[in-house]
Each structure stands twice: as structure tokens, then as C-alpha cells.
N, C-alpha and C positions, 0 to 999 in steps of 0.2 A: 155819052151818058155812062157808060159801058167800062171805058177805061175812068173817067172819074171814082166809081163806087169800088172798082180794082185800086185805084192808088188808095183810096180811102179807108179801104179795110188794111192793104197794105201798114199804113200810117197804123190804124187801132193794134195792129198786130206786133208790131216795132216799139207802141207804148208798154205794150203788156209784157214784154220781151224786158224794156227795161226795170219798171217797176221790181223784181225781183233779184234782176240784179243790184238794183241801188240800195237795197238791205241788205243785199249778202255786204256790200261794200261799207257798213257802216263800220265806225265811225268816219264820213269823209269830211272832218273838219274840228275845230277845238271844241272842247265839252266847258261846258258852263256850269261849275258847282257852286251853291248858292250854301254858304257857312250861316245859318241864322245867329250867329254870336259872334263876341267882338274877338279879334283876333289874339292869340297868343292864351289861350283855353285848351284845356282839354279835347274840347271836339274840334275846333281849329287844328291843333297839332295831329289830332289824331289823321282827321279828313285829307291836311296834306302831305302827310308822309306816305299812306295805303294811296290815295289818288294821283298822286305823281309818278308811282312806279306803275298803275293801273294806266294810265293813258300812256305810257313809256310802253307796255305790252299792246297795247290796242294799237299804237302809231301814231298816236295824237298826242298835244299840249292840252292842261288843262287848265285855264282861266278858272283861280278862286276867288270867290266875290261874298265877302262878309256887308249882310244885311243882319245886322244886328237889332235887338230891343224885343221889349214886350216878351221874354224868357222864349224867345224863337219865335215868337207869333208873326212878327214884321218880316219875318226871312220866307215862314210858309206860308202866308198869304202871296206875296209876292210870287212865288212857285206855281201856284195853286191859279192867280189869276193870267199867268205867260199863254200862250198860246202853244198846244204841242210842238216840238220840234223834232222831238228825239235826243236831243243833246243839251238839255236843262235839268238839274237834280239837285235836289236837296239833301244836307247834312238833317240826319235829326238822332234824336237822343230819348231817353225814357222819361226825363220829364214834361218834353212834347208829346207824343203817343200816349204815355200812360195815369201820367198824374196830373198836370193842369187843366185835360177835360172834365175833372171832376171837381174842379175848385170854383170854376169860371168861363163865361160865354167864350170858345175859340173861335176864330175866323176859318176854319175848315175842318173837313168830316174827318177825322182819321182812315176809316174804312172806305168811304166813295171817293176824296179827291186825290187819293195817293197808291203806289203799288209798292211794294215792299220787295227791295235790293237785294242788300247783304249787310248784315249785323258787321260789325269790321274787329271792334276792340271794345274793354270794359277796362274803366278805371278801378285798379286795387285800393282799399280802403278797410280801415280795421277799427273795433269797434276795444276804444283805448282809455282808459282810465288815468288819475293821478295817481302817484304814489302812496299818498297817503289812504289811499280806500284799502281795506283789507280785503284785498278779494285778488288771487291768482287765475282764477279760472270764471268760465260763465259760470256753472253751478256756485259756487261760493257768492259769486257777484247776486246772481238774482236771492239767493239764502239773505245776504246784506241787508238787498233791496227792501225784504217781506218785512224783514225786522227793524226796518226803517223807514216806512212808508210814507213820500212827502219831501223824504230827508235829501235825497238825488236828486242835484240837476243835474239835467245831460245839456250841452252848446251845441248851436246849429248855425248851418250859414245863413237861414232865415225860415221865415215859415214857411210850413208845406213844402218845402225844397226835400229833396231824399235823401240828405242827412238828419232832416227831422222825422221824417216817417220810418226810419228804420229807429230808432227811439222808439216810436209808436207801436211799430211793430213788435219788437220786442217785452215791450210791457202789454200790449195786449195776448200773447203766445204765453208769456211765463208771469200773468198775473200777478203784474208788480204796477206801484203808482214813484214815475218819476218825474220831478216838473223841469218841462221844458224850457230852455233861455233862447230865444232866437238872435244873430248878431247879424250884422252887413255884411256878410263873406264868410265863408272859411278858414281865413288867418286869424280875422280878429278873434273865433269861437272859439279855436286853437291856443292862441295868446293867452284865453280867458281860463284853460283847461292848465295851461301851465303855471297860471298864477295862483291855481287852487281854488277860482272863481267858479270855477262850475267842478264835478266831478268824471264825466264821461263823456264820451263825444264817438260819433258814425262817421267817420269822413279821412279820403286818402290824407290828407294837410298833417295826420297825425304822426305820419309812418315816418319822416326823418330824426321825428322826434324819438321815438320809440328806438328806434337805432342809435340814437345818442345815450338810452338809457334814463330818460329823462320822463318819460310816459311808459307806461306797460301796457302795452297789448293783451288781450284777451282771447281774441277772435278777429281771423278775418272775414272780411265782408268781399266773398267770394265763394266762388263753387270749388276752386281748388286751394291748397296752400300757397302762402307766398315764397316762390323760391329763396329770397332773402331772410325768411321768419319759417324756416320749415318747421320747429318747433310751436306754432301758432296756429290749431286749428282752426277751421271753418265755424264760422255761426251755425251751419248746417249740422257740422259734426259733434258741434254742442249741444243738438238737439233744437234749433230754432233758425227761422228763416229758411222756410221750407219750399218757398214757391220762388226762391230768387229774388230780386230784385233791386240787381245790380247796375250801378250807372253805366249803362255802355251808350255806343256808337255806331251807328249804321248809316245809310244810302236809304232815299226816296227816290221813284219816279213819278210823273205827272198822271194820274191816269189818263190813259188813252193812247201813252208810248206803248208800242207794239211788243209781246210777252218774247220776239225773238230778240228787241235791243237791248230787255232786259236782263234775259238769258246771258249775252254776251258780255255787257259790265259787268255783271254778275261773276263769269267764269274770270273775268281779269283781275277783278278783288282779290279772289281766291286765292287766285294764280301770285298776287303779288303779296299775300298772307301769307303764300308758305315759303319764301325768303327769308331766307337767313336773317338778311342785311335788316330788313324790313321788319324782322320780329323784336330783334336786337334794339332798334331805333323807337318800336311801338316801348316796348321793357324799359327805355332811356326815359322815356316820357310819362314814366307811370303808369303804364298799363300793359295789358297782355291780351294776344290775341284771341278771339273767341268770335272767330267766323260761324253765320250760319247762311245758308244760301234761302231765295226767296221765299218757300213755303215754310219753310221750320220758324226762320225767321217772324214771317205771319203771324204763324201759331204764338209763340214768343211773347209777342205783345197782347194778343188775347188773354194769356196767362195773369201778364203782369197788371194791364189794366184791370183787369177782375182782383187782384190782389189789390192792387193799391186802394185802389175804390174801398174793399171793405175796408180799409184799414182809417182811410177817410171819414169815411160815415161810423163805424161803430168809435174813434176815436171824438168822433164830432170836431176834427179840424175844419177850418176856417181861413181864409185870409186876410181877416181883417178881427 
């Protein structure tokens, strides 16, 4: 009896022995990143250039798995109903977290079913006119506006998307009325901006144009300049779009993954953000890096969801 309850405790002691080593040891096997969008996007491109170099530091491959539809909804339901592993995560982006809980029933809580990673990358995006508008500057542009009220359309790549709300935004900050055109994407709105069909437009799709000389930039839709347009300030520095509210890119985990696994993909994001190769390749792709690690992060979307929201309701957007 004597020697059984000795091997026995023995045995409990050898689990607990391991239990903290098989954390320190994580990752011991492929990560499974769930893309909620179809491939060859912005958050696809972004997710596997940072996460490829990220499990290249950790030791491991990473399995990317595009579950796309329903604007990310079918990717984070699916995340949300896995069973924890530790090695399950979601891509998500600002119009999952911030804006489509305010439009429509989603299939999870932002706040209880998920833990917040690292922000990775933000798409550049500038807020560009046709030529024919007289207006060099924001100041000019919204002056235009007041003295033409009704007269502006700005193109979007659909409704409630966040090249419409930053429209919104705008004309609600500097008390102007522009009417909105919503299109099937971003090209077609673009297309429609080039053909003099619409007059203004929120969205990266514009910036090659703009380079060609063919659209004129106003402002970018960013918290810093664009290296390529250093003469092009910030919305910000125009005096509007004060709480941000730029398309970026970050990491979810399931809750319930433990705050040390988090910690660790967390540090390998970062780790493979401040790469050369990796910022270079993020810039290649249209975007720039703009890591925050989990708690700023957090806050981040606090911010923006309270932003978008009002902008939502005092505009009385709609999706239908």
C-alpha cells in the first residue's frame, strides 16, 4: 500500500514537472493561421509575409488557411468555435473588430471570444480627388465643399466598408454634405474617380494613380506621411481624422490560449517587424509597418470601435 501511494505521488510529481516544461517548449508543432479572406488581399499578403518570418523565429512552419466570406465572419466563427490548442489564430482587421459590429448580428463577441496579439501592418491610403475639382489642399477642398453642398460625390468600394466611413467621417468633422456612390470594390470606385464619375474617393487603389499624375492627392490616410508623397500631408495634419482610423492588420488568439503563448507569438511578430527584408516586402505590398504589441493593441480597438460607432449612428449609415 505503502509503495503504491510512493510511486503514485511519484507519477503526480513527474506530471507537474512536465506540465511547465511543455510551455516553455511551445511552439512544439505547425501554427495554424486562419486568413478570414480570400487569398491574394491585403490581409492575406500582409499575414503571410509577418507570419512566415514569425514561425521561421519561433522554429516552426505555418499552415495558412483562407476561410473566407461573410466580410471575415466565416473565418472568426470558425476560430471562435476550434477547441483551444494553443496553435490556432486568426488574421483580423478593423473592419471585423470595429465596424461591422455596428452594422449587423456577428457570430462572436469581440471582447470575450478573442485575445488581442499584435497589430502587424496598415494599408496606406490617401484621400484623392480628380483634377478637375479646384481644390489643392483639405482646407480649399472642404471651402469647395460648403459652397457646393450636395454637389460632391465621393466612390466607395461598397457600403459601410472604410472607404465609405472615412467620407463620412470627414463630412461629419468639417461640416460639409457629400453624396456618397457605393461600387463592387475598390477598382471599379477608382475607375469611376478617373472617369470624372464621382469627384473624391478614401482608398489605397488611388495612390498609383496619383503617381501617374492622373489624380491629386490631398491627404493621406495615415498617421505618418507617405514616403513616396512626402509632400502630402496627413488628414490628421489637416486638421481631421483625429482618432485614426486606418485599415490595418493584426493577430487574434482564441481565448483561453494561455497569456505566456501569447506573449511569445507576440515577441516573434515584433521580432520579425523590425526586419529589414520584412518591412521592405510589407512597403512592396502597400503597406507599412505599425506594430503594437497586445495591450496598446487592446486599447487600439477600443478607440476605433467608439469612433466608428459614432460615425455610424450620427451619419445613420445603414447596409441596406
Amino acid at each position: 500500500m505503502r509503495r503504491r501511494t510512493f510511486t503514485g505521488a511519484l507519477a503526480l510529481g513527474a506530471a507537474a514537472a512536465v506540465r511547465p516544461a511543455a510551455a516553455q517548449e511551445w511552439p512544439a508543432k505547425q501554427i495554424h493561421m486562419v486568413i478570414p479572406y480570400p487569398p491574394g488581399g491585403p490581409s492575406d499578403v500582409s499575414t503571410r509575409i509577418v507570419m512566415d518570418r514569425a514561425g521561421q523565429i519561433l522554429g516552426q512552419s505555418v499552415l495558412f488557411d483562407n476561410k473566407a466570406g461573410a466580410s471575415g465572419m466565416i473565418g472568426a466563427e470558425y476560430v471562435k468555435n476550434q477547441p483551444v490548442d494553443t496553435y490556432t489564430f486568426l488574421t483580423t482587421t478593423t473592419a471585423m473588430l470595429c465596424i461591422t459590429r455596428h452594422l449587423q448580428p456577428i457570430p462572436f463577441d469581440p471582447e470575450k471570444d478573442f485575445i488581442p496579439v499584435s497589430r502587424m501592418t496598415t494599408s496606406w491610403g490617401a484621400f484623392a480627388v480628380h483634377p478637375s475639382v479646384p481644390a489643392r489642399t483639405v482646407a480649399e477642398f472642404v471651402a469647395y465643399a460648403k459652397a457646393n453642398p450636395g454637389k460632391i460625390n465621393f466612390g466607395s468600394s461598397g457600403l459601410a466598408t472604410i472607404t465609405h466611413l472615412f467620407g463620412e467621417m470627414l463630412c461629419l468633422e468639417a461640416g460639409i454634405k457629400m453624396v456618397h456612390v457605393p461600387y463592387r470594390g475598390s477598382a471599379p470606385a477608382t475607375n469611376a474617380l478617373l472617369a470624372g464619375e464621382v469627384q473624391a474617393q478614401f482608398d489605397q487603389t488611388t495612390l498609383p494613380h496619383i503617381k501617374a499624375g492622373k489624380l491629386r492627392a490631398l491627404a493621406m490616410l495615415a498617421e505618418v506621411r507617405h514616403p513616396d508623397f512626402p509632400e502630402v500631408p496627413t488628414l490628421r495634419e489637416a486638421g481631421y481624422g483625429k482618432e485614426g482610423g486606418d485599415s490595418w492588420f493584426g493577430v487574434l488568439a482564441p481565448t483561453g490560449t494561455p497569456l505566456s503563448v501569447v506573449a511569445k507569438l507576440d515577441q516573434a511578430i515584433a521580432a520579425a517587424l523590425r526586419a529589414p527584408d520584412i518591412v521592405a516586402k510589407v512597403h512592396n505590398g502597400g503597406m507599412r509597418v505599425t506594430y503594437l504589441g497586445p495591450a496598446d493593441f487592446k486599447s487600439r480597438i477600443a478607440v476605433e470601435t467608439a469612433m466608428f460607432g459614432d460615425i455610424i449612428r450620427k451619419g445613420d449609415i445603414k447596409l441596406q
